[in-house]
Backbone as numpy.savetxt, mean C-alpha at the origin, in Angstrom:
# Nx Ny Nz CAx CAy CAz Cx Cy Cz
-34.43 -29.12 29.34 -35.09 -27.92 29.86 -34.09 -26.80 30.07
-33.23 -27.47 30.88 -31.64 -26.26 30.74 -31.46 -25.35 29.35
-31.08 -26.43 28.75 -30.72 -26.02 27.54 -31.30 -25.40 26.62
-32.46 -25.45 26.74 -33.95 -24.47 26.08 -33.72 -22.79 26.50
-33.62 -23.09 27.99 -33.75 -21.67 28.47 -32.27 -20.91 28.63
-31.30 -21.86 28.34 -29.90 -21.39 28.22 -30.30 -20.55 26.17
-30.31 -21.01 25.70 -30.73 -20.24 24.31 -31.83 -19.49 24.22
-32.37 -19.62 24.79 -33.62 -18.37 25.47 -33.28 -16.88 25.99
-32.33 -17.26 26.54 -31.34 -15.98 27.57 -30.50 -15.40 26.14
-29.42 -16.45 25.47 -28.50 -15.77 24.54 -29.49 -15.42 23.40
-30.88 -15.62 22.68 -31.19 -14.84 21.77 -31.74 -13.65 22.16
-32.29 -13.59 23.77 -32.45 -12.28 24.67 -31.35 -11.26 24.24
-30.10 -11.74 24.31 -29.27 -10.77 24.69 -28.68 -10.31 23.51
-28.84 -11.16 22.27 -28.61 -10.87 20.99 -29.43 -9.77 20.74
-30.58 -10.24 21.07 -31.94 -9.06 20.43 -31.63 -7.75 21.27
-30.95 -7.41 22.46 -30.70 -6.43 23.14 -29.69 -6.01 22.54
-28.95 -6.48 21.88 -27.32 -6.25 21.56 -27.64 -5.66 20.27
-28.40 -6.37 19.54 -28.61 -5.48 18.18 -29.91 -4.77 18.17
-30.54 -4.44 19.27 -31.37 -2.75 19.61 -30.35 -1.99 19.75
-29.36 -2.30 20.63 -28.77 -1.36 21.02 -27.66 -0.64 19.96
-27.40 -1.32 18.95 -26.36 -1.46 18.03 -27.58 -0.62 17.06
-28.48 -0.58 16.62 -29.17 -0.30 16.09 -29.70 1.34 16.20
-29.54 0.95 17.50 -30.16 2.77 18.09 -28.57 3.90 18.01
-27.56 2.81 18.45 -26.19 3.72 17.92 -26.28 4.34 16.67
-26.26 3.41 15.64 -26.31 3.72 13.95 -27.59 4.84 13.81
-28.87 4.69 14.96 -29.59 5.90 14.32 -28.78 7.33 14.79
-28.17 7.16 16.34 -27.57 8.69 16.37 -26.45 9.23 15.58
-25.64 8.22 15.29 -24.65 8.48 13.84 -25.12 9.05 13.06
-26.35 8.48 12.71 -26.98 8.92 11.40 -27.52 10.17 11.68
-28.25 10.84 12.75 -28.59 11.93 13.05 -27.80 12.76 12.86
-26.38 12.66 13.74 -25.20 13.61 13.99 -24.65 13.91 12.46
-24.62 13.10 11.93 -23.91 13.48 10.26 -25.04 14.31 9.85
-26.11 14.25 9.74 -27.44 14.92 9.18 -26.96 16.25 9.74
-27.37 16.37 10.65 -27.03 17.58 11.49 -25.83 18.44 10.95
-25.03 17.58 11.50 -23.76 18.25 10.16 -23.36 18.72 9.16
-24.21 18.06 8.33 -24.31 18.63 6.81 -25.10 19.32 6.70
-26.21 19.99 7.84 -26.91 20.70 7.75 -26.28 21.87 7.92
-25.58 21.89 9.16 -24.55 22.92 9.46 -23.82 23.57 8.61
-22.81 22.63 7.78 -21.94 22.74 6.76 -23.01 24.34 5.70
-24.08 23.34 5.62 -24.50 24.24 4.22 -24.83 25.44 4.65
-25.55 25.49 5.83 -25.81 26.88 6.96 -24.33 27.54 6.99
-23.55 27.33 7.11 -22.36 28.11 7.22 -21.83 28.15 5.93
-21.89 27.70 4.94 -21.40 28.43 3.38 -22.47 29.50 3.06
-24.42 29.44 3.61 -25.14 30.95 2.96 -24.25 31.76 4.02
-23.62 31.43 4.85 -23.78 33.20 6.34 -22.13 33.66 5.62
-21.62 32.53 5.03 -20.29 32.94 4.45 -20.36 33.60 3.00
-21.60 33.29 2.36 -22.01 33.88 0.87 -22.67 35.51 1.69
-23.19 35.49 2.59 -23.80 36.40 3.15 -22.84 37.66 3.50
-21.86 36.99 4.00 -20.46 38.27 4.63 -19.68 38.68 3.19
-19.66 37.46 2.49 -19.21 38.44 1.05 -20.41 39.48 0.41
-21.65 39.20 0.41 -22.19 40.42 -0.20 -21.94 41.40 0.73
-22.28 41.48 2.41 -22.16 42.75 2.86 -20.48 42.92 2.27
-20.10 42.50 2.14 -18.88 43.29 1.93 -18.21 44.01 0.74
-18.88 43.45 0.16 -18.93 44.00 -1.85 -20.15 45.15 -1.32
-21.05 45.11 -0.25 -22.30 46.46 -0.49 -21.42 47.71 -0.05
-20.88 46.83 1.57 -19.95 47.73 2.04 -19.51 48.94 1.04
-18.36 48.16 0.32 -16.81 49.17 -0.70 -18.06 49.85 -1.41
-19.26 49.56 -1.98 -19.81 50.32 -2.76 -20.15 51.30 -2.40
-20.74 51.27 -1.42 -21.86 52.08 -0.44 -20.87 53.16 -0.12
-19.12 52.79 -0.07 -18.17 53.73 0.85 -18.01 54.71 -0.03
-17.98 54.64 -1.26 -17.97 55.61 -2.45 -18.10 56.74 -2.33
-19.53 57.02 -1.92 -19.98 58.01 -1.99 -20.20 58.88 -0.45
-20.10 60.15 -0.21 -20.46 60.35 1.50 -21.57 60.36 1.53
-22.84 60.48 0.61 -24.14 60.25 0.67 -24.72 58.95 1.54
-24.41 57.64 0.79 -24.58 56.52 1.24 -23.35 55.76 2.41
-22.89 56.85 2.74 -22.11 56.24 4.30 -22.11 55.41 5.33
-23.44 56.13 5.85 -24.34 55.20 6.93 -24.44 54.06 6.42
-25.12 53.81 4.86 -25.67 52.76 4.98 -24.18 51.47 4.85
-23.26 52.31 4.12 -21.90 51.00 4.21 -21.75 51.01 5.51
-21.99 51.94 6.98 -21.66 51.20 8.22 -22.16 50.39 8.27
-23.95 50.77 8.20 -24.55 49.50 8.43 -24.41 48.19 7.76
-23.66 48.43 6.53 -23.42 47.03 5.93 -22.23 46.28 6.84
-21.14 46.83 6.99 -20.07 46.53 8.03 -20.70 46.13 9.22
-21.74 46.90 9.81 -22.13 46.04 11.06 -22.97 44.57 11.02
-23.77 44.82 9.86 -24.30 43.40 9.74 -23.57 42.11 8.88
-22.23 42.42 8.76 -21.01 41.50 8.48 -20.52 40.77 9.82
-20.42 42.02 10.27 -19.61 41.50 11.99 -21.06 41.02 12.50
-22.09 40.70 12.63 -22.94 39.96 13.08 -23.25 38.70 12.26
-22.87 39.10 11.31 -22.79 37.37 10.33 -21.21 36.40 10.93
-20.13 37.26 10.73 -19.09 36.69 11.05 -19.24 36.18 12.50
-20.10 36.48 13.77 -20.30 35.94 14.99 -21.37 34.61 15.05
-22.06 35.01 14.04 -22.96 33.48 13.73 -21.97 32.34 13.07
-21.30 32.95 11.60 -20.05 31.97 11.27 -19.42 31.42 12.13
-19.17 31.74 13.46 -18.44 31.47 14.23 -19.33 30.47 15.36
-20.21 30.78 15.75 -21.27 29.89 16.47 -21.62 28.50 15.66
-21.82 28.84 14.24 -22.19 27.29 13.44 -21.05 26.50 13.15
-19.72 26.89 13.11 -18.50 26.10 13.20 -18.21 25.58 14.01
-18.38 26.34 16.19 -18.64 25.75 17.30 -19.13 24.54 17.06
-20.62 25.01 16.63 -21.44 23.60 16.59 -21.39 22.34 15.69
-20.56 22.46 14.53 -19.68 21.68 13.79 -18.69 20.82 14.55
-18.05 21.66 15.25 -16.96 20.85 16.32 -17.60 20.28 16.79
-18.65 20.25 17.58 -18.99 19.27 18.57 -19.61 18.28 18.10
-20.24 18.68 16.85 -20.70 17.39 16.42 -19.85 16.51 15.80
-18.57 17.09 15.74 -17.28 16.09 15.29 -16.90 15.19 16.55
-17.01 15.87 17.51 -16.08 15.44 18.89 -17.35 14.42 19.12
-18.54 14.38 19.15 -19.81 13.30 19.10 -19.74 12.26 18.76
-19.28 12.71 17.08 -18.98 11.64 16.72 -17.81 10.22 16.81
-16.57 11.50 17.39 -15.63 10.71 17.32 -15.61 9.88 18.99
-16.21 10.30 19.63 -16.66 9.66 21.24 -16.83 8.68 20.74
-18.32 8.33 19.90 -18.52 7.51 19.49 -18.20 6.18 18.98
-17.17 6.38 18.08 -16.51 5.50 17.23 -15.34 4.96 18.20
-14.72 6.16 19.08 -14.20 5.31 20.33 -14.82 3.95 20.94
-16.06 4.75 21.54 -16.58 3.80 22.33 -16.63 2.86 21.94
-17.55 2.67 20.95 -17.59 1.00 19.80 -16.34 0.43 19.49
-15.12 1.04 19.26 -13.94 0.32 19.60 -13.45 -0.45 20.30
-14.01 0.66 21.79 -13.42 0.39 23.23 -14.18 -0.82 23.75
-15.56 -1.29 22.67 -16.31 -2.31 23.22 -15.79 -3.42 22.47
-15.44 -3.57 21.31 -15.22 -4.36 20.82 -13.88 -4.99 21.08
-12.81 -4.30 21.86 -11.77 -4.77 22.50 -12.26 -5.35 23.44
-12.75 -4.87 24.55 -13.25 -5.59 25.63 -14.21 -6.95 25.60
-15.08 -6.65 24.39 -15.23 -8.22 23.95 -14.27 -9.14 23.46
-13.70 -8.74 22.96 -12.32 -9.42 22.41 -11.43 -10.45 24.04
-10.82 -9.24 24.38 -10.47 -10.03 26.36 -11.70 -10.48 27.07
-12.62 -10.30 27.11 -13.60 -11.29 27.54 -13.67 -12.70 27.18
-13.75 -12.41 25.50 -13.16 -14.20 24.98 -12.18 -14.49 25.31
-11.22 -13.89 25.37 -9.73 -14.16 25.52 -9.34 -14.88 27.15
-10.27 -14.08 27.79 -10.02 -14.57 29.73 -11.22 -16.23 29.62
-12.33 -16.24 29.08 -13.43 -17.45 28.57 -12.36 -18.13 28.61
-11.62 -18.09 27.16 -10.96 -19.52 26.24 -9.54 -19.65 27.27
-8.84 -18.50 28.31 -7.98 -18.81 29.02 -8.53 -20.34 30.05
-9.75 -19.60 30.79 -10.30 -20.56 32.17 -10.68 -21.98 31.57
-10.85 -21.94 29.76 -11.15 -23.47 29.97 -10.08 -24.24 29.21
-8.83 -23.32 29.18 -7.64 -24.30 28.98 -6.44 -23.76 29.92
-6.55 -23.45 31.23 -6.02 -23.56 32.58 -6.01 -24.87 33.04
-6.52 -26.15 32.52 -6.07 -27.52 32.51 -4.99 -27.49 32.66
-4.51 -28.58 33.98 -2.93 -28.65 33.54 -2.00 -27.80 33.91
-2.40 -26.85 34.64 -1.91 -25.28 34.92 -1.78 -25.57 36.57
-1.08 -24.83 37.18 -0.83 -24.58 38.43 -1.91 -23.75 39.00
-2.59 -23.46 39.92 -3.60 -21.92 40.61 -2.63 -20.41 39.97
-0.94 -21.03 40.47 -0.11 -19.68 40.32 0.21 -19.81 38.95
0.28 -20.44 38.10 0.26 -20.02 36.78 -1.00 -19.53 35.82
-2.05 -19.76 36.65 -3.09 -19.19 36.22 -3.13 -17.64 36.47
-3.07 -17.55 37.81 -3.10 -16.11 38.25 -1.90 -15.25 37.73
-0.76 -16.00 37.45 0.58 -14.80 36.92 0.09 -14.84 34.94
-0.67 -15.12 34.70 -1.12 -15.16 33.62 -2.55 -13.92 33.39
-3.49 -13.94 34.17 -4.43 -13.33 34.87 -3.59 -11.84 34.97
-2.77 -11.62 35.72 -2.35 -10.36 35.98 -1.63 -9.85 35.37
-0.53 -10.62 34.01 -0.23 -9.85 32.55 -0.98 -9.52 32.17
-2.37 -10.62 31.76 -3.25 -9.50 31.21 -3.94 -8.37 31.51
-3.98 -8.34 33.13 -4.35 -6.87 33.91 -3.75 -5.57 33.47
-1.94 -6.16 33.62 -1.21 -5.09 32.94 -1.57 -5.11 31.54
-1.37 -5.50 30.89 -1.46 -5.19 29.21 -2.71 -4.35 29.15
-3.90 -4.70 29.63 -4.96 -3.71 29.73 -5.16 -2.65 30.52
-4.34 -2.65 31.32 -3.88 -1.23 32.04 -2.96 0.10 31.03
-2.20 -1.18 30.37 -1.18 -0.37 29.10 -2.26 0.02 27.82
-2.75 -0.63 27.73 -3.73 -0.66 26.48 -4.52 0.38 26.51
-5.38 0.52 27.70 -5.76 1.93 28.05 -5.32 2.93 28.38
-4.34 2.94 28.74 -3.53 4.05 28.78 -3.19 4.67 27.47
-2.46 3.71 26.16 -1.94 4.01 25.25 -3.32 4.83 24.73
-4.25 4.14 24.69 -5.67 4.96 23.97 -6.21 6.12 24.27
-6.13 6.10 26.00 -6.57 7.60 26.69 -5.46 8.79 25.66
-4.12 8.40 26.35 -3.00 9.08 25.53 -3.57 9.61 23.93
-3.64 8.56 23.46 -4.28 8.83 21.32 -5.18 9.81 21.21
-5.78 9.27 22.00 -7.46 10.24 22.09 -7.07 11.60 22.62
-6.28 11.52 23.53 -6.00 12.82 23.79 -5.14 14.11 23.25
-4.55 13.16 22.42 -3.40 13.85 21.52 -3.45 14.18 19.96
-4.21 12.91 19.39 -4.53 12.86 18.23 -5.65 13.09 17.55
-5.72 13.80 16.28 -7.20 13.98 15.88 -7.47 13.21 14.52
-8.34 13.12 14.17 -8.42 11.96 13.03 -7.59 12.68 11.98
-7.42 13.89 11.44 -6.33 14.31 10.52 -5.24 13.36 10.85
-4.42 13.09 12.18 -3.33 12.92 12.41 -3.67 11.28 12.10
-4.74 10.74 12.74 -4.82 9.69 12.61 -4.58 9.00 10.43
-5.13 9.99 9.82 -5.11 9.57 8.29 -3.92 9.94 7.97
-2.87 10.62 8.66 -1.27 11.07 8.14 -0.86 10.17 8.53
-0.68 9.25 9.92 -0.23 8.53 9.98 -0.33 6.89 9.16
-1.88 6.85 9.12 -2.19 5.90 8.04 -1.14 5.44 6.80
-1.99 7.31 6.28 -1.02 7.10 4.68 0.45 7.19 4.54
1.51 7.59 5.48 2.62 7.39 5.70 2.91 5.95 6.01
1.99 5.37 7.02 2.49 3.52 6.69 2.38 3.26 4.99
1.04 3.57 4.59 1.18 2.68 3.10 2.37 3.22 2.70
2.79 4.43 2.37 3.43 5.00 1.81 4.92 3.86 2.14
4.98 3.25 3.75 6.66 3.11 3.75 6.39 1.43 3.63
4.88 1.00 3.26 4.90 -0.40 2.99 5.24 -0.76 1.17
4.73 0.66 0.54 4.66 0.61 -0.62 6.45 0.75 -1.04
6.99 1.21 -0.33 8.60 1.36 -0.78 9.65 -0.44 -0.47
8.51 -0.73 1.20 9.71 -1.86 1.24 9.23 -2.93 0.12
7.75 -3.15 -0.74 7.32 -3.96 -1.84 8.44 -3.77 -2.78
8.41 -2.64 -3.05 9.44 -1.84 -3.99 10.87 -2.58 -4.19
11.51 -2.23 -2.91 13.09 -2.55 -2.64 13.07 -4.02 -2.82
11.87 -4.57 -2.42 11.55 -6.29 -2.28 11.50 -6.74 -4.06
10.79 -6.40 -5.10 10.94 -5.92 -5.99 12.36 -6.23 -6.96
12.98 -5.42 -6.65 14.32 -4.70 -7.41 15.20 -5.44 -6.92
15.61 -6.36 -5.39 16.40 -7.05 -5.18 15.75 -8.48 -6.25
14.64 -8.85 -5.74 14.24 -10.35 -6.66 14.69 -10.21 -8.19
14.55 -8.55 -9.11 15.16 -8.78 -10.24 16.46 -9.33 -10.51
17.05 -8.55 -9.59 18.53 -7.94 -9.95 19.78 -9.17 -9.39
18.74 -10.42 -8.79 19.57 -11.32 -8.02 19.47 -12.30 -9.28
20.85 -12.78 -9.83 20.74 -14.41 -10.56 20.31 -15.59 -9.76
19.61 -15.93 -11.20 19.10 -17.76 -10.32 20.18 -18.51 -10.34
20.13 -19.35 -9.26 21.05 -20.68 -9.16 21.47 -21.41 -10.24
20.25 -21.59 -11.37 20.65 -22.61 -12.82 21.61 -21.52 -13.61
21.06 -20.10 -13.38 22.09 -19.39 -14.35 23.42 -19.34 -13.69
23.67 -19.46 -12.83 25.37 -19.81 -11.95 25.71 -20.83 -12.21
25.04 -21.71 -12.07 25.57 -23.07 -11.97 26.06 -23.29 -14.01
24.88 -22.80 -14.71 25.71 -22.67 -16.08 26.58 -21.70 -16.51
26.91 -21.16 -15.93 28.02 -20.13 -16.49 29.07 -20.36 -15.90
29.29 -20.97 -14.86 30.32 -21.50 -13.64 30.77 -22.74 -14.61
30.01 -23.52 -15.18 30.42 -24.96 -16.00 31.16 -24.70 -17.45
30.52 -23.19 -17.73 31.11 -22.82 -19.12 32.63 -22.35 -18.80
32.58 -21.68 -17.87 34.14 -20.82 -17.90 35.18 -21.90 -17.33
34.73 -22.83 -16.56 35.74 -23.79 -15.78 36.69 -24.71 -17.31
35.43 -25.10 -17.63 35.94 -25.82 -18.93 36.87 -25.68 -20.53
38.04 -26.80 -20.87 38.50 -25.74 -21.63 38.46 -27.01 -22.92
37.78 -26.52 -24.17 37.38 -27.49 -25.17 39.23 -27.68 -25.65
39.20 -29.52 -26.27 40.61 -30.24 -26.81 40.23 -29.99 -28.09
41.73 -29.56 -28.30 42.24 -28.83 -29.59 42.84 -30.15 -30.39
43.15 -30.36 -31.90 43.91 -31.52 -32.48 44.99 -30.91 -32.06
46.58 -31.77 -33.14 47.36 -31.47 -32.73 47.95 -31.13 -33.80
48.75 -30.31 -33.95 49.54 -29.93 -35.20 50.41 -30.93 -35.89
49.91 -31.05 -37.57 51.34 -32.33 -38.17 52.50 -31.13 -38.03
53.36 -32.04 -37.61 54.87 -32.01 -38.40 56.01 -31.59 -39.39
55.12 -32.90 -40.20 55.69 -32.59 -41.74 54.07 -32.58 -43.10
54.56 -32.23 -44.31 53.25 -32.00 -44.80 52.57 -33.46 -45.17
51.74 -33.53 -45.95 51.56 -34.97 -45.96 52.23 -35.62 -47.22
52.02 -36.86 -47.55 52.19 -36.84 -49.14 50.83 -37.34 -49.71
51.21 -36.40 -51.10 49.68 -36.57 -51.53 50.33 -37.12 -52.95
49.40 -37.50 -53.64 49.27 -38.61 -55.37 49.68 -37.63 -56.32
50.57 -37.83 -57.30 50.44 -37.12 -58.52 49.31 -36.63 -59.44
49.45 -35.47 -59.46 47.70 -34.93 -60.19 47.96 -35.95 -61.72
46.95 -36.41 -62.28 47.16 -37.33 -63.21 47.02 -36.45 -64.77
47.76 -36.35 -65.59 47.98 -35.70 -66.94 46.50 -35.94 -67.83
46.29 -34.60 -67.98 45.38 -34.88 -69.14 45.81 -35.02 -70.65
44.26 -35.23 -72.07 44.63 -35.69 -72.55 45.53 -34.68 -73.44
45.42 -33.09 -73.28 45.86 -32.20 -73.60 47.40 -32.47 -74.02
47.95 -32.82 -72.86 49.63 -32.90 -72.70 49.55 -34.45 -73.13
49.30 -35.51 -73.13 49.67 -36.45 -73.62 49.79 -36.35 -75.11
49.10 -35.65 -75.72 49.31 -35.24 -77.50 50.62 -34.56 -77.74
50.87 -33.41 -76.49 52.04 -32.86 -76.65 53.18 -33.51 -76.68
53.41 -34.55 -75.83 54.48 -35.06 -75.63 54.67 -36.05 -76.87
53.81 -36.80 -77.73 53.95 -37.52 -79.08 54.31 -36.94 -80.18
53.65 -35.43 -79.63 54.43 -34.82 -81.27 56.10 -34.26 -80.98
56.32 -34.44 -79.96 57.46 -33.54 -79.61 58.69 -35.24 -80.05
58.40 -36.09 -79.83 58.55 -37.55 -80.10 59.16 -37.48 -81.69
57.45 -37.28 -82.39 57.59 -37.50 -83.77 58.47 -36.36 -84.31
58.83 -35.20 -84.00 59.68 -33.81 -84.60 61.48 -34.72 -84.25
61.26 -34.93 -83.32 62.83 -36.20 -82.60 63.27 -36.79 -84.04
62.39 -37.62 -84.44 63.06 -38.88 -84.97 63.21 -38.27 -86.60
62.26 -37.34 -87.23 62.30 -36.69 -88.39 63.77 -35.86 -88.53
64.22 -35.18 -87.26 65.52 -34.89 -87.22 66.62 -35.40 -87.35
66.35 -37.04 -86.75 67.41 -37.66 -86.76 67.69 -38.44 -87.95
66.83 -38.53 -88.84 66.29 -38.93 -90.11 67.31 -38.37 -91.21
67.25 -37.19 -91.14 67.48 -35.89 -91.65 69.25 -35.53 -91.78
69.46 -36.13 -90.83 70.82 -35.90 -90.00 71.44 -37.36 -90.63
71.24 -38.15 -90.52 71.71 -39.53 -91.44 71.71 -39.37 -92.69
């Protein structure tokens, strides 16, 4: 029976939580409407101050049509005071909006330490009373700092500043990728040290030089010169023949 009406209560508060979440997103949605309504209202009153002002120079031409370029000049400076009223009202519907987007921030942190103090109390097991409470009151401070730092933002910063600062982080995350990058090229791997360290240490064995030359076989006579040497034989003995 508990337990019925314990989930009874939390889809209550769901269904309240997303009316209420619901009715936010319609005034968002209003305030931008509004806005862009504005926007376009203030480019005719700004198309508007350029014609009086092109009727103006025309109108000044002549001294005939004089009057009527004052009157064009005066109904400029009554456009330029409306220009100025629908830009007012531009601002505020900026500053609306940006309340806004605070707030839903500022809630969603505070849900955040709500879980955070929950999941503390049911693991304070084991804990002292005074280590609970000196735990309890960092987080007092930190959310004393926390709001502070935000009042401070809000008060100082406008979402321009907020998107400069943005794109200046990517900007100095995109450089340390970079440097991260160019060192991983530019560093040798371990196997390429370890082989080039094995090549230079080492020094390849050379033979050794002979001495003396070798001896090598008599090239063997062909049959060329063996003919020579028989006739040189047979011319011998015909001489000595001759000679007796």
């Amino acid at each position: 029976m508990g337990t019925s009406s314990s989930k009874s209560k939390r889809a209550k508060a769901a269904k309240r939580a997303q009316d209420q979440v619901t009715e936010v997103d319609r005034q968002v949605l209003g305030l931008k409407t509004q806005k862009r309504k504005l926007n376009a209202y203030a480019k005719r009153v700004e198309e508007a101050i350029a014609r009086e002002t092109s009727k103006a120079r025309e109108l000044a031409k002549s001294p005939a049509t004089k009057v009527k370029a004052l009157n064009a000049l005066r109904l400029r400076k009554v456009q330029e005071q409306l220009l100025d009223r629908v830009e007012g009202w531009i601002l505020q519907v900026d500053e609306l909006l940006l309340g806004i987007e605070s707030a839903q921030a500022t809630a969603v942190v505070l849900e955040k330490l709500k879980m955070g103090n929950e999941a503390l109390r049911n693991a304070q097991r084991g804990y002292s009373l005074r280590d609970v409470e000196s735990v309890l009151a960092d987080m007092d401070d930190a959310r004393e700092h926390e709001e502070a730092v935000r009042a401070m933002i809000e008060g100082s910063l406008s979402a321009e500043d907020d998107e400069v600062c943005e794109a200046e982080l990517a900007a100095l995350e995109a450089l340390e990728a970079l440097e991260a990058t160019e060192e991983t090229e530019t560093e040798p791997s371990e196997a390429t040290t370890t082989r080039v360290a094995g090549t230079s240490g080492a020094v390849p064995t050379m033979p050794d030089v002979p001495e003396k030359a070798p001896n090598l076989p008599d090239a063997p006579l062909g049959l060329g010169t063996a003919g020579a040497v028989e006739e040189e034989e047979e011319e011998e003995e015909r001489r000595e023949a001759l000679a007796a």
